[in-house]
C-alpha positions, 0 to 999 in steps of 0.5 A: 957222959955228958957233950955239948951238941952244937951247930951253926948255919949261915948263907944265902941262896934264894934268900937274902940272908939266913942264919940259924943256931943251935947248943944245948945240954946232951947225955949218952949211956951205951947206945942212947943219947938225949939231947935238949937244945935251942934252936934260933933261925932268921930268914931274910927275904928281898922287899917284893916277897910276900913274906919278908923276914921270918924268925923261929926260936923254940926248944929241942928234945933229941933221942939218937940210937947207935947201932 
């Protein structure tokens, strides 16, 4: 059947902030699921690292066997 795989992430540890999203469509028969989702993170760094702020977006194609 069908189900909504989600997931949901935010904090901060030898970053500033971070957060991260991810939802989409999935289908399972018998053993096998697929899933396409999208996912966004954000990644915030103090103004001294070199790198200070990341962000990522993009879609997801998941195979999951159960066993």
């Amino acid at each position: 059947g069908l189900f909504i795989p989600y997931y949901l992430d935010a904090g901060a540890g030898g970053s500033q902030f971070t957060w991260e999203i991810a939802s989409g469509l999935g289908y399972q028969t018998g053993p096998v699921a697929v899933s396409l989702t999208y996912r966004y993170l954000s990644l915030e760094q103090g103004s001294s690292a070199v790198v200070q702020r990341v962000t990522l977006g993009g879609p997801m194609m998941m195979v999951n066997l159960s066993f």
